[in-house]
N, C-alpha and C positions, 0 to 999 in steps of 0.2 A: 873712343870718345863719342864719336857719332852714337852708335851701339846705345852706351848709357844716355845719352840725351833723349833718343828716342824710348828709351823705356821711360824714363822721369813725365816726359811728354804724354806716352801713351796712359800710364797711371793717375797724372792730374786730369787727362780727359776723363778719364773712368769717373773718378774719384765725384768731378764735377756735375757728368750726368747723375750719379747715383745720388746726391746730395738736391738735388732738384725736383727729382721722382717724387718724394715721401711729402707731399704737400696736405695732404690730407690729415685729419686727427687719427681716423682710424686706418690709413693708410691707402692703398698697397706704396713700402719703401720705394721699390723700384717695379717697370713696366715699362715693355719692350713698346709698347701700342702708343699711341696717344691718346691723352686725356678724349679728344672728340672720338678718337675711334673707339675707344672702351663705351663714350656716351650708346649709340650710336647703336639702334636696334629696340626690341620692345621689351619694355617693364611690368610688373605688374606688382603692385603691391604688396607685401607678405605680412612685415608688423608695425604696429603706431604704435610709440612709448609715450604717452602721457609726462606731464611737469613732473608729476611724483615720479616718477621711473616703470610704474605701471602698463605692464605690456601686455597686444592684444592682437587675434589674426582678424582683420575683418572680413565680416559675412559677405561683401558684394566689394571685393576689391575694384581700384580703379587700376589702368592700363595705361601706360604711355608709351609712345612709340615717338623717339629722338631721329633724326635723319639729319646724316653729315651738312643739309646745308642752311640747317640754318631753323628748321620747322619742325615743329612736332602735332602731335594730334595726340588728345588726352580726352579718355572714357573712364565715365563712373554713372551707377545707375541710369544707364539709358542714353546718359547726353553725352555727346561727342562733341570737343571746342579745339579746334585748328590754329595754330600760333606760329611765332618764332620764341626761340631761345636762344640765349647767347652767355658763355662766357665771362665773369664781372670781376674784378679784385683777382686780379691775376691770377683768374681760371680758381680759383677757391670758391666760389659763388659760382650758382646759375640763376639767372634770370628768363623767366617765360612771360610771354605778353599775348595777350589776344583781343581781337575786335568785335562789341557787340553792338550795333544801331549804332555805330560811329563813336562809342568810347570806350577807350581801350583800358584794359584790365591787364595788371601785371603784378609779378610776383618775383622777390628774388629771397634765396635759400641758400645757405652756407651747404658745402658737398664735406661729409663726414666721410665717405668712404666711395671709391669709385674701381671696381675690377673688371674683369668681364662679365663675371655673372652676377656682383653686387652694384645697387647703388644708394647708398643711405644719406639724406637728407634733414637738417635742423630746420623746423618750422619756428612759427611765434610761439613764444612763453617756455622755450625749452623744450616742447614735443620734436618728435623724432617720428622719421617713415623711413622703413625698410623696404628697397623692392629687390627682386630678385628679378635675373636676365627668367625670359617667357621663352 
């Protein structure tokens, strides 16, 4: 009896981590990592999809580089802007913020896809950005 409880046990834990994984639209189902560790290293741009669905590689990608605790630092044409991000709507969204001459600037984006080496992003009006791990 022990025997079978502990398997019933061990199955509804399965069951329950693997049901919690798949938060994303485009996925990954399940992930050994956590959401922050998968964040967590540098990006670099690959494609923007346009409202229409229209997709494109850009000429002078931008870089971001995520670190566990809390900051990031994002480059594109030349300027480099230093921030935190965080986590919003139970880890479905990321929010970044950064300080310029004392007003801060932020932004939050729903997370389409997060792996190790993907991270895709919905902007406004339906556009989409692709980055691939750097």
């Amino acid at each position: 009896m022990k025997k079978l409880f502990g398997g019933v046990l061990f199955v509804a834990l399965i069951g329950l981590t693997v049901s919690s994984c798949g938060k994303y639209t485009d996925g990954p189902d399940f992930s050994l990592k956590t959401k922050k560790g998968r964040l967590a290293g540098e990006w670099v741009e690959d494609t923007y999809v346009n409202s229409s669905g229209a997709e494109s590689t850009p000429t002078n990608p931008a870089t971001v580089e995520f670190e566990r605790d809390g900051t990031y630092k994002s480059t594109h044409s030349g300027i480099t802007v230093t921030g935190e991000w965080e986590f919003v709507s139970s880890k479905e969204e990321i929010k970044t913020s950064f300080t310029v001459s004392n007003v801060v600037f932020s932004d939050t984006r729903k997370i389409l896809r997060l792996t190790n080496t993907e991270f895709w992003v919905e902007g406004d009006n339906d556009t989409k950005i692709y980055y691939v791990a750097k």
